[in-house]
Structure formats: structure tokens, C-alpha cells
N, C-alpha and C positions, 0 to 999 in steps of 0.2 A: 217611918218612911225614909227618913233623910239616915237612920243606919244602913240600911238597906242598900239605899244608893253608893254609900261611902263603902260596902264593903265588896258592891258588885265594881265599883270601880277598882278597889283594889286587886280583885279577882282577876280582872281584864289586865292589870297592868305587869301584875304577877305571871298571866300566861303569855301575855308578851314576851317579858323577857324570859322566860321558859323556851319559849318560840325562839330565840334572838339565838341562846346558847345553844339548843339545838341543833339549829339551822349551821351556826359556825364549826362545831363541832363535826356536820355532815361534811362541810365544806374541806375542814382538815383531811389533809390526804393519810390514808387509812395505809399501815404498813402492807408493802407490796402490792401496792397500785400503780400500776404502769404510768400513770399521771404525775406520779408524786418524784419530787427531786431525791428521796430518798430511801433505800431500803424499808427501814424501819419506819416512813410514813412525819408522821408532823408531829406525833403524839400526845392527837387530839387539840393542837393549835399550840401547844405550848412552848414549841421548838419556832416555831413567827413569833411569838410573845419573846424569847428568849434574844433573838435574833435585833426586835424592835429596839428589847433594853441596850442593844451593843454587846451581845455573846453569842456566836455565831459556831457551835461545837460542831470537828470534822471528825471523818470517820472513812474510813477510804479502803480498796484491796484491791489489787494486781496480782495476776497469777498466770504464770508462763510457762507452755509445753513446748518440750522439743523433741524431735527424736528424727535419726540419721535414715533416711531412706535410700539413700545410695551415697558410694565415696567416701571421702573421706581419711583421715589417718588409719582409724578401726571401723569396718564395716562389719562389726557384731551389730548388729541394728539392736538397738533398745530407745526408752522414753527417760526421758527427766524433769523432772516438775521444780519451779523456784516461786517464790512468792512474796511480798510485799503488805504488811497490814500496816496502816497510820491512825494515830491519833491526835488531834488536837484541837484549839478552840484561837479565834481568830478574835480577837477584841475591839470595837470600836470606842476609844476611851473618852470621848467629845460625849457619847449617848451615856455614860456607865456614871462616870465623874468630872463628867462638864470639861474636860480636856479638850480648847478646840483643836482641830486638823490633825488631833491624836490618832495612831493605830496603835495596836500590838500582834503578835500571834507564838505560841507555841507550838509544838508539835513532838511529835514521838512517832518512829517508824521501827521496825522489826522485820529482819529478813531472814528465808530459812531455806532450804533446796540446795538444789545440784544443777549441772549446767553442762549439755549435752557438746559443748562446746571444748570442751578441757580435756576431753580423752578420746572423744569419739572423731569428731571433725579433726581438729589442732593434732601434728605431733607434742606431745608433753612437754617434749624438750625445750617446745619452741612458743606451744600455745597457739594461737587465733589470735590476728589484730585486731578485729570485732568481735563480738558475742552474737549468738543466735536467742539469748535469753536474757536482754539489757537489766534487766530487775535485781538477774544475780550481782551478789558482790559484795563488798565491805563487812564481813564476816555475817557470821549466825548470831545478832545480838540486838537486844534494844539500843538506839544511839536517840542522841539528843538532838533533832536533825534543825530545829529552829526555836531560836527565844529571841526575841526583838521587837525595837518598839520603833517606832517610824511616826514623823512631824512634820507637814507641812507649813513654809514661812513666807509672807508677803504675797497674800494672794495666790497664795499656793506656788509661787515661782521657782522653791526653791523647798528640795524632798532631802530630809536628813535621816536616815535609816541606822540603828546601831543595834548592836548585840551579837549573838552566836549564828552565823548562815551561811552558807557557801556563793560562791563566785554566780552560777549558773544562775542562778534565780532572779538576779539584773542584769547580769553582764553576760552577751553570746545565747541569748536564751531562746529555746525551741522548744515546740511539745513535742510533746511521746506517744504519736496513736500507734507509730511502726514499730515492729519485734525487736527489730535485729538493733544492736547501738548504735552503729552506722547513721541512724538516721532517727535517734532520739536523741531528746537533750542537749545540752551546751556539750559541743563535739569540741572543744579545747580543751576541756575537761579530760577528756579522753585520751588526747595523743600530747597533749603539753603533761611527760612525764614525771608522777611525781611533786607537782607544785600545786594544782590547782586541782581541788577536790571535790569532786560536783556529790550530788543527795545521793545518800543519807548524811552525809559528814557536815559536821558544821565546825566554822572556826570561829574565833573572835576577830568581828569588822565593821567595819562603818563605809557606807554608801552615802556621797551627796550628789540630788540630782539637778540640775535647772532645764525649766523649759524654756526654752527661746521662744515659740509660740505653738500655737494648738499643734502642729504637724513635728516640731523638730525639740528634740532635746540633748543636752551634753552631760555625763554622769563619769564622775571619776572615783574610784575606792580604794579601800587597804585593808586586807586579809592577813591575818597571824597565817605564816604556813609553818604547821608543825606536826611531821611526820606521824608522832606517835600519837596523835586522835586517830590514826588510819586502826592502830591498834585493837585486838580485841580485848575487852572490857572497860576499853576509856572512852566507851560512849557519851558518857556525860563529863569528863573532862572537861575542867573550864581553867585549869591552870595554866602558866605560860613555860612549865617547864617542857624541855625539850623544842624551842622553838628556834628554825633556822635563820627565818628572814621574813619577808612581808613582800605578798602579790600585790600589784600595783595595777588593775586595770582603767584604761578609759574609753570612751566610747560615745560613739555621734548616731542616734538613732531618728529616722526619718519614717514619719507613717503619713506617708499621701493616699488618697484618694483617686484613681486613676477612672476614667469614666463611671465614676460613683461607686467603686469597687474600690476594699481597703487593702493595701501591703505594707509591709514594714519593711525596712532596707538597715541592715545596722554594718559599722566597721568603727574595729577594735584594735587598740595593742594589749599586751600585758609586757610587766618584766616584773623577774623575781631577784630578791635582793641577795637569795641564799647562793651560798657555794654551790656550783654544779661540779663534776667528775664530764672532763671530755672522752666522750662514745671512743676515741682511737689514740691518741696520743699522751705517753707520758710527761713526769715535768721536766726532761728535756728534749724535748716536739718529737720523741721517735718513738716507732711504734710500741705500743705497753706488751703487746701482744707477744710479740718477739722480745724484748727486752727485760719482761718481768718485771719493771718498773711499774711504782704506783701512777696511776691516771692523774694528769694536770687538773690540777681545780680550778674552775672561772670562777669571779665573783660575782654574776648574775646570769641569767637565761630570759630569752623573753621571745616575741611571739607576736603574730596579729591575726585576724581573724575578717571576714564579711559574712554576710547572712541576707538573704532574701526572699522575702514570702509576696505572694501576688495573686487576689483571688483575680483571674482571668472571663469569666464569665457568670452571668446566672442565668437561672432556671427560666423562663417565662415568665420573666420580671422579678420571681424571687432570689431576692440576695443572699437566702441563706442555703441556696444550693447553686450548684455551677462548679469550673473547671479552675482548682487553685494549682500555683508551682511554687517550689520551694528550692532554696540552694545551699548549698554552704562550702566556706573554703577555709580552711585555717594553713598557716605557715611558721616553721617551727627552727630556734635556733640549730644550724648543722654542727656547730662545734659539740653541745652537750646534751640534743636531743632525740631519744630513739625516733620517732617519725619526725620525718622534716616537712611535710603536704599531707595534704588529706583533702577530696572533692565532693562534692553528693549533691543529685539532684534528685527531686522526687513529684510528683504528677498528684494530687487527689481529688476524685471530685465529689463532691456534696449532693448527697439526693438523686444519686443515677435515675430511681424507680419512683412515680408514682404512687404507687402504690407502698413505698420504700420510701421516704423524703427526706428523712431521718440518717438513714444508710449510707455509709463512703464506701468509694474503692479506692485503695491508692498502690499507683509503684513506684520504687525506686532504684539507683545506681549508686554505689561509691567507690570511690577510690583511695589504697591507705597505701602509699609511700614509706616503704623503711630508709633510713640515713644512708646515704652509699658509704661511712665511712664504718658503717655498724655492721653494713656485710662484709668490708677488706678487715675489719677486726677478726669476724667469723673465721673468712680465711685464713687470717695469721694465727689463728688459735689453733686450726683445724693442721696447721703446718710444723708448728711447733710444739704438737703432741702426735706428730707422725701419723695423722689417721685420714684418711680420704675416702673412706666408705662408710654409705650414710647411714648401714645401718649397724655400724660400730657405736656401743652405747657413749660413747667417749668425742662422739662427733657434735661437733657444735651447724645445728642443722644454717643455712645462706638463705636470708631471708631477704626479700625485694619488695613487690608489689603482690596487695591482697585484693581481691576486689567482691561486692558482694550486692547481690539483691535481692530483692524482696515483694512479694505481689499478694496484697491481704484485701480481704472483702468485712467491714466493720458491722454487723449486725445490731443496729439500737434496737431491743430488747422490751425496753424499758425506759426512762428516761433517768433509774438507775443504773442501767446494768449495758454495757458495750460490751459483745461478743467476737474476738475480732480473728478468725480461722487465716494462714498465711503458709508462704510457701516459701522458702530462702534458697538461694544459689549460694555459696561461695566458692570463685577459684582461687585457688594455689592458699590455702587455709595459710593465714600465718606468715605469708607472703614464701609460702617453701614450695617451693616447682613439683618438687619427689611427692609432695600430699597431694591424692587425687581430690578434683575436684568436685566439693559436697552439697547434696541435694536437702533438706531439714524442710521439715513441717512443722508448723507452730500454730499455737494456738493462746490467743492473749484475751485475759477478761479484765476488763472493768469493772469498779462496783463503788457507789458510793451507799456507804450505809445510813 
């Protein structure tokens, strides 16, 4: 009798936990369920198990349509497709091997496409001061886009960051739900030419941050800039040859609370250490253009920046829908920089639909400033090779102000997958008066796998 009991108990205890794995196993989010954080699902709980040890593996893809509906340099109307696959794993080293306030993260990204931007919009000569497709860029290659390891000291008051990463990723940093560049990503990246190399690109740098308290903190760094990582095949380049000088940014970031609503407010400088080439005079102050003389070198470039995000309302009390604004301004040396300003502001709001809560809509404006001393070059050049017609291949096109928008509806999907259909303006492409101005439809996916 007493085996009996001892074996029905086992029995019971055995279909418990039968029951238990189950039951967890039910619970793991099954690849491609709309619930689930990721494509491929939880698989079967071991990616939370994974996650719990302090191994958090990413998986990611962006993929971006363009194609010219009207205007433009060539109104051959055609589509172009670019795209963005990453991979990596985020490490929490405190969970792995007791490293307290430890982080790490790797990553690897791969980019491949075309950009309806380059031939179709832009004169060639001249290009687009924006892209209609921000994903393109930095050649067709794997690069090594982050290796670093990051520690917090003294109660956390004080974030020491080192290894291989770019500027954008602490300093000037904005998301990317919008198509067009304009109004993705750290925009000094963009128009500070040359020095400061926003994702994929990583250099060798170190970040330290302190927090003054819960709302404010001050963060100062140094970045290797070195041209030939832009290069194709030195994606994984970790050497120091070929390096100019070293980015210097710092930065005073403010995230209040404003009627229980969060923003962030940030302003920034940089200055780079390397030699610049000034945009118009040689090295005896007269113009290169006319004179054939090589361009005067400066011994730095530098810059500043503001940023501002403000969710402005919520939904019927929920905070994760309502009416956000966003801004941005960067400011760029006029002795050695092709753009000297740049403005953008942009509207999005969270959860328009009920029935949608998930769903954004956003629009935006910008503004991209060419150097005025970059267009009297144009002219001296256009002067002193006797050509003033613009469509003489020999004419160096007068570039000014670009300006662009953009009006996209965000389709969450899934709570993998952002569907995001858009509609882009830009006048005078390139900042060239003579490019008509182009109408692009785009279309950007999200996907975390």
C-alpha cells in the first residue's frame, strides 16, 4: 500500500511538472505571432532564458522603397529598393560573470540597394542634400558597426563607454521612424562633412557620462576620425592607420517631465582636430577658384547642435498615445563646411485610431543651407572654365537651399513588424533652382526578427 502511495505521488508530481513546461512552453511566443517581440517567436522560452543569463541576441531589417512620381532631375519614373540587415547580441556582464554595472554589445549590419535619389531626383553633378532612402549608404558590405563594453561607477553617477561606435549613438541622437534623412538619426552626422560618421560606421572611442540628477546629465567623448573606415572592405578595420585627428564632442542633455509628459532637450558642440580644406580660398586668402591655387588648410572644424522632443498630449489619459514634436538645428563652421545650417521640425502622433492605438502618423519640414562661400566657388569655377550654361556637362551646377517633406502613416503590424507607406516633397533637389521640384513615394519596413 505504502508503494502505491509513493508511486501515485510520484505520478502527480511528475504530471505537474509536465503541466508546468507545458503550460511555459504555451506561454513562449510562437514564431510570428503578432504578440510576440519577435519574428521568429521566443523559441519555445529559450531566447527569455537566454536573455535572463545576460545574452540578449538582435536581429533586425529595414528595407526602403523609392520611386519618382513627378519632377525631379530625370522624370524616367522608375522604383529602387535599399535595405539594411543587422546582427548582434547585447550582453549584460553583471548576469554572465558577476561583472557588477557591466554592459557589452556587438553588432554587425550589411547594406545593399540603390537610391532613387542619385539619378533620378538630384542632378548627378550635384546630387541631393538629403536622401529619400536614409538606409542607403556606406557601401554594399558587412561593416563592424559596434563592439564595446560600458560600466557604470559610483552609484551609477558616472557611464564610462569604450570600444568601436560612432558619435550618433550618444551624442545628437534621434530615431528613425521618418524615410527621408532629413529627419532620421543624428543630423550632424549628416551635414558636419566628412568628420563625424553616424551607423554603420564605427570608429575607435570612448564616452564618459555623469548624471547631475534623475532629469540632467553632461557627457563628453573622443572619436578616432579616420577616413578610410568610410572605405569599402575596411569594415572591420580596427587599426589606427590612416587617421586624421579625433572628434571631440560634448553635450548637456535635459529630460523633464512637463505635465507628466516626457521630452528630452539636448545642446551640443563638436570640434575636430583634423586638417580641413576651406570651401573658397587658397593659402593666400584668394580665391582657389580663379587662382588654381591649392585650398588653405585649417587645423580644426567644429560645430554645434540642439535637439528637441516633447510628447505634447495623451490619449484619454493614456500616455502612450497623444500628440509628440520634435526639432532639430545643427550649425556648421563657414570657413571649411559644405552646409553651414540645417532646421527640421516634425509633428507625430501616437495612437490616432482606436481601433489603431499602436499606429503613428507623422509630418515633417526641413531645411538644408549650402555655405554661400561654396556657391561663389561654384561661380568662380563656372567662370574660369568659360561655361554658363547649365546644361553644358562642364558646368559646376549653384547650389543654395534644399528643402524637404515628408507625410507617412506607421502601420504596427505586429509588434514585430512597422509598416510605414510615405509621401516625400523635395524643392530645388540639391539645393539647384534648375532641378524641378520632386514628388517620391516611399515605403519603409521595420522588422525585428
Amino acid at each position: 500500500m505504502k508503494k502505491k502511495h509513493v508511486n501515485a505521488r510520484l505520478i502527480c508530481q511528475v504530471s505537474a511538472a509536465a503541466a508546468l513546461v507545458l503550460a511555459g512552453n504555451a506561454m513562449a511566443a510562437d514564431a510570428f505571432s503578432s504578440d510576440s517581440k519577435w519574428m521568429t517567436g521566443d523559441w519555445g522560452g529559450e531566447r527569455t532564458k537566454l536573455i535572463e543569463q545576460g545574452i540578449d541576441i538582435k536581429a533586425d531589417y529595414v528595407g526602403e522603397m523609392g520611386a519618382n512620381l513627378h519632377g525631379g532631375y530625370d522624370d524616367d519614373k522608375t522604383g529602387r529598393y535599399s535595405d539594411q540587415f543587422g546582427l548582434g547580441v547585447a550582453l549584460d556582464l553583471q548576469k554572465l560573470w558577476g561583472w557588477d554595472n557591466t554592459q557589452a554589445k556587438i553588432q554587425l549590419t550589411n547594406r545593399n540597394g540603390y537610391n532613387i535619389s542619385n539619378d533620378r531626383v538630384g542632378d548627378p553633378r550635384a546630387g541631393t542634400l538629403s536622401s529619400s532612402q536614409e538606409v542607403y549608404g556606406r557601401g554594399h558590405m558587412v561593416r563592424l558597426t559596434q563592439l564595446w563594453i560600458q560600466h557604470q561607477f559610483f552609484d551609477n553617477k558616472l557611464d564610462v563607454k569604450a570600444g568601436y561606435f560612432g558619435e550618433g549613438e550618444d551624442f545628437n541622437t534621434f530615431p528613425c521612424d521618418f524615410q527621408n534623412l532629413a529627419f532620421c538619426g543624428s543630423q550632424v552626422g549628416n551635414w558636419a562633412t566628412n568628420i563625424w560618421y553616424n551607423w554603420p560606421v564605427s570608429q575607435a572611442a570612448i564616452r564618459v557620462k555623469y548624471n547631475i540628477n534623475d532629469e540632467l546629465y553632461a557627457q563628453i567623448g573622443a572619436y578616432n576620425q579616420n577616413p578610410s573606415q568610410l572605405e569599402h572592405g575596411n569594415g572591420f578595420k580596427l587599426s589606427g592607420s590612416g587617421t586624421k585627428g579625433t572628434v571631440l564632442p560634448v553635450e548637456l542633455v535635459w529630460s523633464p517631465k512637463v505635465n507628466s509628459l516626457p521630452g528630452e532637450y539636448r545642446v551640443g558642440y563638436y570640434k575636430s582636430t583634423a586638417d580641413a580644406d576651406d570651401v573658397r580660398e587658397d593659402v593666400n586668402g584668394f580665391d582657389a577658384a580663379t587662382t588654381g591655387d591649392d585650398y588653405k588648410s585649417h587645423n580644426s572644424k567644429s560645430g554645434y547642435w540642439f535637439v528637441a522632443q516633447q510628447q505634447l498630449t495623451s490619449h484619454n489619459g493614456d500616455a502612450t498615445r497623444g500628440l509628440n514634436i520634435a526639432a532639430n538645428a545643427t550649425f556648421h563652421d563657414k570657413d571649411t563646411n559644405f552646409i553651414d545650417n540645417y532646421q527640421s521640425v516634425m509633428f507625430v502622433y501616437k495612437g490616432p485610431f482606436d481601433a489603431r492605438p499602436k499606429d503613428d502618423i507623422g509630418i515633417g519640414a526641413a531645411r538644408i543651407h549650402v555655405n554661400k562661400d561654396v556657391k561663389r566657388n561654384a561661380e568662380l569655377l563656372n567662370d574660369a572654365n568659360g561655361v554658363s550654361d547649365y546644361d553644358n556637362a562642364a558646368f559646376s551646377p549653384i547650389r543654395e537651399t534644399e528643402y524637404n517633406y515628408e507625410l507617412n502613416y506607421g502601420f504596427h503590424v505586429t509588434n514585430w513588424l512597422t509598416v510605414r507607406p510615405n509621401l516625400q516633397y523635395i524643392t530645388h533637389p540639391g539645393g539647384v533652382d534648375e532641378v524641378d521640384n520632386a514628388l517620391v513615394a516611399g515605403l519603409k519596413i521595420q522588422s525585428t526578427f
